[in-house]
DSSP file (Angstrom, degrees, kcal/mol; ACC not computed):
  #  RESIDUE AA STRUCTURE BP1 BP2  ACC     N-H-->O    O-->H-N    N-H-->O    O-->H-N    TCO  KAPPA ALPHA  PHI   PSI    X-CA   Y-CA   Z-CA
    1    1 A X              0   0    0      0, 0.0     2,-0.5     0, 0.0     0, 0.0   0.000 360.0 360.0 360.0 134.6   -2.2   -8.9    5.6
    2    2 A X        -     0   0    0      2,-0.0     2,-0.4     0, 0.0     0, 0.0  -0.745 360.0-169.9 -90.5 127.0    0.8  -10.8    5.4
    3    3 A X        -     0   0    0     -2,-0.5     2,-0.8     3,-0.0     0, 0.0  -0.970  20.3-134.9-107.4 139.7    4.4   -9.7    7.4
    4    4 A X        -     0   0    0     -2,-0.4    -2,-0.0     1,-0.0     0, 0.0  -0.790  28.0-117.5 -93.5 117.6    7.5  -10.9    7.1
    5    5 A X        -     0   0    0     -2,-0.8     2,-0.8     1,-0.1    -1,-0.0  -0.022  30.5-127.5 -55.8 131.2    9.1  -11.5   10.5
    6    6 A X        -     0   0    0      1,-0.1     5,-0.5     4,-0.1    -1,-0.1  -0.313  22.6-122.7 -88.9 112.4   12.3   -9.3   11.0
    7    7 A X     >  -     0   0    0     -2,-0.8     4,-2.8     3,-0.2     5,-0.3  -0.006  23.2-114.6 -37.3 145.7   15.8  -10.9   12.0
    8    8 A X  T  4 S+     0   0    0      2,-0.2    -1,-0.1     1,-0.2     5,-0.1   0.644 121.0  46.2 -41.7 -34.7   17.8  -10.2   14.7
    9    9 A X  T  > S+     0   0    0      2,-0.1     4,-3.3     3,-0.1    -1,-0.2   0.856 106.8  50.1 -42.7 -63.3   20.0   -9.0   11.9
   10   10 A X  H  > S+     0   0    0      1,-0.2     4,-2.3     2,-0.2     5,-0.3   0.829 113.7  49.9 -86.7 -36.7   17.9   -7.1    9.9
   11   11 A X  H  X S+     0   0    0     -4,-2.8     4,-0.8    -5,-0.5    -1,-0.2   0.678 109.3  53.9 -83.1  12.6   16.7   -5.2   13.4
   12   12 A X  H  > S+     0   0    0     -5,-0.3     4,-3.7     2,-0.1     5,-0.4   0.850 108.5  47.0 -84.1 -41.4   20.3   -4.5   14.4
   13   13 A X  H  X S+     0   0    0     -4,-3.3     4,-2.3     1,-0.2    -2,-0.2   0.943 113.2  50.1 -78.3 -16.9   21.0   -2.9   11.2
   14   14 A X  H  X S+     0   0    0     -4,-2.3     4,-3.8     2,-0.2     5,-0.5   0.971 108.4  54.3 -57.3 -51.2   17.8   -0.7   11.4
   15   15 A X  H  X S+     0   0    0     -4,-0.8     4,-2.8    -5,-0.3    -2,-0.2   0.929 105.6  46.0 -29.2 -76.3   18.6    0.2   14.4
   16   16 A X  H  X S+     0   0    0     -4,-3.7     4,-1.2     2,-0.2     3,-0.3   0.930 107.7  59.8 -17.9 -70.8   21.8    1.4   13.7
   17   17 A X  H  X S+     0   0    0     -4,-2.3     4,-1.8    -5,-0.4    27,-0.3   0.849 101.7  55.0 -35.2 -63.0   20.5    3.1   10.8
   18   18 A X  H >X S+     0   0    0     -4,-3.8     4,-4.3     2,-0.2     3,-0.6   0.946 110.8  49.4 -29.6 -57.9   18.1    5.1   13.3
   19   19 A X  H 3X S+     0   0    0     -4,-2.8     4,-2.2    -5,-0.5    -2,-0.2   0.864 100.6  55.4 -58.7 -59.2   21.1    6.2   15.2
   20   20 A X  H 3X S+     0   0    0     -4,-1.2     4,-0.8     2,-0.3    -1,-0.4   0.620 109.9  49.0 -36.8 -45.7   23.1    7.4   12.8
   21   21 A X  H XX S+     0   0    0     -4,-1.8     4,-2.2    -3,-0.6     3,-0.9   0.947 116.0  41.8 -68.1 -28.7   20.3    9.8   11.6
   22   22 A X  H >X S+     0   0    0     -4,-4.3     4,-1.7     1,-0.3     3,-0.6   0.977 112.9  57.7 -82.9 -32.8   19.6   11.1   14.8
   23   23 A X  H 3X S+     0   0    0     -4,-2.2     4,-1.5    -5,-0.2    -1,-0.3   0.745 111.4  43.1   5.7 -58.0   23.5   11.1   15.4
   24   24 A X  H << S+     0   0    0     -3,-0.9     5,-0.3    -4,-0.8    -1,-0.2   0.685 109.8  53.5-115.8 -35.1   23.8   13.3   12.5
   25   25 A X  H XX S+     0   0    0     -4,-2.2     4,-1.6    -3,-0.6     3,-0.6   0.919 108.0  53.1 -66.6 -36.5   20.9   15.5   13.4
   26   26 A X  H 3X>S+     0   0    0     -4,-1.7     5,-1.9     1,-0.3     4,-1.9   0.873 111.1  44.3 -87.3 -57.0   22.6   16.0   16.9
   27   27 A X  H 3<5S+     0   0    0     -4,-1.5     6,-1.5     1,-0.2    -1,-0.3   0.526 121.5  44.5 -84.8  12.6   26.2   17.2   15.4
   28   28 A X  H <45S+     0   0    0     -3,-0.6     4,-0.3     4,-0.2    -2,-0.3   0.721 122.0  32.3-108.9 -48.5   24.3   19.3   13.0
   29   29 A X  H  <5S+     0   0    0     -4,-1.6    -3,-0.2    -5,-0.3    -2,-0.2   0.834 133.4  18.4 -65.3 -56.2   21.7   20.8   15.3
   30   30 A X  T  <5S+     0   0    0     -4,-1.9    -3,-0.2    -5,-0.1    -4,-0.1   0.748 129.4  35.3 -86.5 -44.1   23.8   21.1   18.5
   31   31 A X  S   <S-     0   0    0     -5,-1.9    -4,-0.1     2,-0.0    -2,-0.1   0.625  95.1-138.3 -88.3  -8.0   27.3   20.9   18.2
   32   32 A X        +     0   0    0     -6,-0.4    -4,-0.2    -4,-0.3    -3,-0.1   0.850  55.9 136.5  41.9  55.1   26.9   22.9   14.7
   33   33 A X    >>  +     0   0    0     -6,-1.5     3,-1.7     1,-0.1     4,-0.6  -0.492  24.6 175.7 -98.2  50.5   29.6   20.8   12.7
   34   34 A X  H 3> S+     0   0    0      1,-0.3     4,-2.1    -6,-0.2    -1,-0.1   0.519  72.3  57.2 -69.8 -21.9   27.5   20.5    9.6
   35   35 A X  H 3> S+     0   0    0      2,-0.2     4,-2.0     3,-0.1    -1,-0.3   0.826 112.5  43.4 -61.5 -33.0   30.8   18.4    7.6
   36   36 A X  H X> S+     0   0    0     -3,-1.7     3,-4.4     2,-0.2     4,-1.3   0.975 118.4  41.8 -82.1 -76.2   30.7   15.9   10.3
   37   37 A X  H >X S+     0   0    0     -4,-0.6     4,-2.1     1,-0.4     3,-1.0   0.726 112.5  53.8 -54.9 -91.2   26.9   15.7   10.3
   38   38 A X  H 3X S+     0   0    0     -4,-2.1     4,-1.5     2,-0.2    -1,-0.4   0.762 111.4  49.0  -4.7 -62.4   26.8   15.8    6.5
   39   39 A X  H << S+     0   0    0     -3,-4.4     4,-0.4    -4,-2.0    -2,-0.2   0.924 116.0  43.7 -64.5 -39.0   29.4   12.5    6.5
   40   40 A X  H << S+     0   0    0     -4,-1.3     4,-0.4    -3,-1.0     3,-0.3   0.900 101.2  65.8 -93.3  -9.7   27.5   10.9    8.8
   41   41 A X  H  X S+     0   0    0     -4,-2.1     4,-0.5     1,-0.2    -2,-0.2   0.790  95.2  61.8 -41.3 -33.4   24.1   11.6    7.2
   42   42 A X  H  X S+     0   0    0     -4,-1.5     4,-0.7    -5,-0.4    -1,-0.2   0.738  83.6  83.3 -89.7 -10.0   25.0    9.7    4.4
   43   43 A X  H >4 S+     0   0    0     -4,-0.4     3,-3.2    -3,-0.3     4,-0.4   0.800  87.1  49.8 -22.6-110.9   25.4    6.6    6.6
   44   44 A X  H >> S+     0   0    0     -4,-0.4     4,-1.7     1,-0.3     3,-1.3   0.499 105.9  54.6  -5.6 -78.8   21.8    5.5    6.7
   45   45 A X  H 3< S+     0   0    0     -4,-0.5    -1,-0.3     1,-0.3    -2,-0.2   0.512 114.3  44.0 -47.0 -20.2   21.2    5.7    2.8
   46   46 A X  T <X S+     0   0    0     -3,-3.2     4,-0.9    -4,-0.7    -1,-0.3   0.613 112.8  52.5-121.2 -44.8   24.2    3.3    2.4
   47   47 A X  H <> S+     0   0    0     -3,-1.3     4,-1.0    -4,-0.4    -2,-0.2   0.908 114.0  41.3 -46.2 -54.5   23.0    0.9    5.5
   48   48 A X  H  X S+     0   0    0     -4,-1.7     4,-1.3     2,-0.2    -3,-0.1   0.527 109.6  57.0 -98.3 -10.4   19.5    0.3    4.1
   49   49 A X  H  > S+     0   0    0     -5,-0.4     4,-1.5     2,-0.2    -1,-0.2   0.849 112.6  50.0 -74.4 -42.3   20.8   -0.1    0.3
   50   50 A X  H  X S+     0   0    0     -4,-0.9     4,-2.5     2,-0.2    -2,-0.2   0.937 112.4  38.2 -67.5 -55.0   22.8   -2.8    2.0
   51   51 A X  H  X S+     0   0    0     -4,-1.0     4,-1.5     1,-0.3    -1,-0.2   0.821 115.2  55.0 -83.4 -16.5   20.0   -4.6    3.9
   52   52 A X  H  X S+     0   0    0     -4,-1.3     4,-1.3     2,-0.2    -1,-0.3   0.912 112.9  48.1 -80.1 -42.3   17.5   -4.1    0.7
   53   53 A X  H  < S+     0   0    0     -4,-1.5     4,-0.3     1,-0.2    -2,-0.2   0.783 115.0  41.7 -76.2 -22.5   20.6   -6.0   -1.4
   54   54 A X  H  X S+     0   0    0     -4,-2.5     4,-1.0    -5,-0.2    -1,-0.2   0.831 115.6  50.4 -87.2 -24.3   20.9   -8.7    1.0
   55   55 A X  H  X S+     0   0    0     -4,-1.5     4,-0.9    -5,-0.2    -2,-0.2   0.662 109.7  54.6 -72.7 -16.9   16.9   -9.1    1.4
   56   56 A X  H  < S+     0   0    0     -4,-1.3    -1,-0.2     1,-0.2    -2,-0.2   0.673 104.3  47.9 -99.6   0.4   17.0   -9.2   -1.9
   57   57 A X  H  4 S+     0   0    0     -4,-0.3    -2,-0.2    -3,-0.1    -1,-0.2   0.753 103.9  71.2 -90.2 -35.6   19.7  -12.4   -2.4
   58   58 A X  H  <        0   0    0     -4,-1.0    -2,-0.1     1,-0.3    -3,-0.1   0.808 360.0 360.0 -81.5 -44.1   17.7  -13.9    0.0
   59   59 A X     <        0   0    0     -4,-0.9    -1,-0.3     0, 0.0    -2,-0.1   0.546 360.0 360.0 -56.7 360.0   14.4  -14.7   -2.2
């Protein structure tokens, strides 16, 4: 099975990505802000659209 080895880049912005949902679960779930949580929810979807358009420049 083939992998492609993942950049220092490419794990910063997963990373991020991670946070931001559980971020978002946290102000939704505990602090019960569900606009905040909403705004940042949409993060992630918008992060990984990014790193899929830059993986995809790359080829």
């Amino acid at each position: 099975m083939f992998m492609k080895k993942i950049s220092k880049v490419e794990l910063l912005i997963l990373l991020v990505t991670v946070s931001c949902i559980f971020f978002s679960e946290y102000l939704f779930l505990i602090k019960n802000d569900s606009n905040k949580a909403i705004f940042i929810g949409l993060w992630p979807p918008t992060i990984l659209g990014l790193l899929n358009y830059i993986n995809s420049k790359r080829k």
